[in-house]
C-alpha positions in Angstrom: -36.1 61.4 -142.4 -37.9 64.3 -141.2 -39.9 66.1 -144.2 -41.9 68.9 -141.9 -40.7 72.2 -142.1 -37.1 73.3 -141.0 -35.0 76.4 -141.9 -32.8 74.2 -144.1 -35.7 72.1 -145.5 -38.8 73.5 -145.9 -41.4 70.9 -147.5 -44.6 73.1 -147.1 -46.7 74.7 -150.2 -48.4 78.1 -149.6 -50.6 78.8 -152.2 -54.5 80.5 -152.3 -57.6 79.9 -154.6 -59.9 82.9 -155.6 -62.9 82.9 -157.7 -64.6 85.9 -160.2 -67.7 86.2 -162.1 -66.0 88.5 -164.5 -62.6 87.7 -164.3 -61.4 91.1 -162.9 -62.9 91.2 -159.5 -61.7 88.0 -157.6 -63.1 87.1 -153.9 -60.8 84.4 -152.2 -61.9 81.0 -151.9 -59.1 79.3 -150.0 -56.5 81.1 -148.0 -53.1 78.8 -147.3 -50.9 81.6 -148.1 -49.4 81.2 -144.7 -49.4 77.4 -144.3 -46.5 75.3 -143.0 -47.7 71.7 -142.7 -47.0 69.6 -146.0 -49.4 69.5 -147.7 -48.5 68.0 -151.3 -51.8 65.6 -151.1 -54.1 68.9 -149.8 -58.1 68.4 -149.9 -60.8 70.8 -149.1 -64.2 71.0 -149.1 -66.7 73.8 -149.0 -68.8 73.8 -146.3 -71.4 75.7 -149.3 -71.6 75.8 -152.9 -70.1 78.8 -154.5 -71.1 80.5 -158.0 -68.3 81.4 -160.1 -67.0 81.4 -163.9 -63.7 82.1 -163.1 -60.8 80.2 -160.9 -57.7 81.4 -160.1 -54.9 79.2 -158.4 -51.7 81.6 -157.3 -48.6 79.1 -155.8 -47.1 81.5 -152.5 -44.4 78.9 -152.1 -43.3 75.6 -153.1 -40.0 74.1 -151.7 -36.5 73.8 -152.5 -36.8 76.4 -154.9 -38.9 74.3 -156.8 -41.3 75.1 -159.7 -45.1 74.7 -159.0 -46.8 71.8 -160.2 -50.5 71.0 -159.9 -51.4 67.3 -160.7 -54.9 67.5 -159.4 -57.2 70.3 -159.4 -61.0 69.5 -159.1 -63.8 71.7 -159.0 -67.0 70.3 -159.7 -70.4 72.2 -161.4 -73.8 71.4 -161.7 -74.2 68.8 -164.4 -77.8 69.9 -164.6 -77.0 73.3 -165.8 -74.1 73.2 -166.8 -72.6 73.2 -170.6 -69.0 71.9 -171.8 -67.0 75.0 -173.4 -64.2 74.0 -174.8 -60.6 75.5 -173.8 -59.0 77.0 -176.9 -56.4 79.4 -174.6 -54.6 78.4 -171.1 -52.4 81.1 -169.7 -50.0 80.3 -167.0 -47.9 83.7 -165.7 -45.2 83.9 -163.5 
């Protein structure tokens, strides 16, 4: 069975990840808004560390119509400095 992309069955995700300080100006982080390779088990690393409070994941395109789903999203601070804040409020919008 052939799961890369076709016009009848698509089986890429487009998505990016951007970053803010303040959560009104956002810089992009990751750019994959125009990928086409499946990518369901995705990894990257940053070639530098980057400062931010703020991370914002925005799904481009998932296949078949399909809702997004993320199962693993890891970003990792400095232990050193950092301080656990507990999450009283997630907002997902569509």
């Amino acid at each position: 069975m052939n799961m890369n992309r076709s016009n009848t069955n698509p089986r890429y995700h487009s998505y990016t990840v951007q970053v803010s300080d303040d959560n009104t100006t956002w810089s992009t982080l990751i750019d994959k808004s125009n990928n086409t390779t499946d990518n369901k088990h995705d990894y990257t690393e940053l070639a530098e560390p980057v400062k931010a409070r703020f991370v914002k994941l925005t799904n481009i395109f998932t296949p078949d119509s399909g809702k997004f789903a993320v199962k693993d999203l890891r970003i990792f601070g400095n232990p050193g400095e950092a301080r656990f804040t507990k999450v009283d409020k997630v907002m997902v919008s569509a």
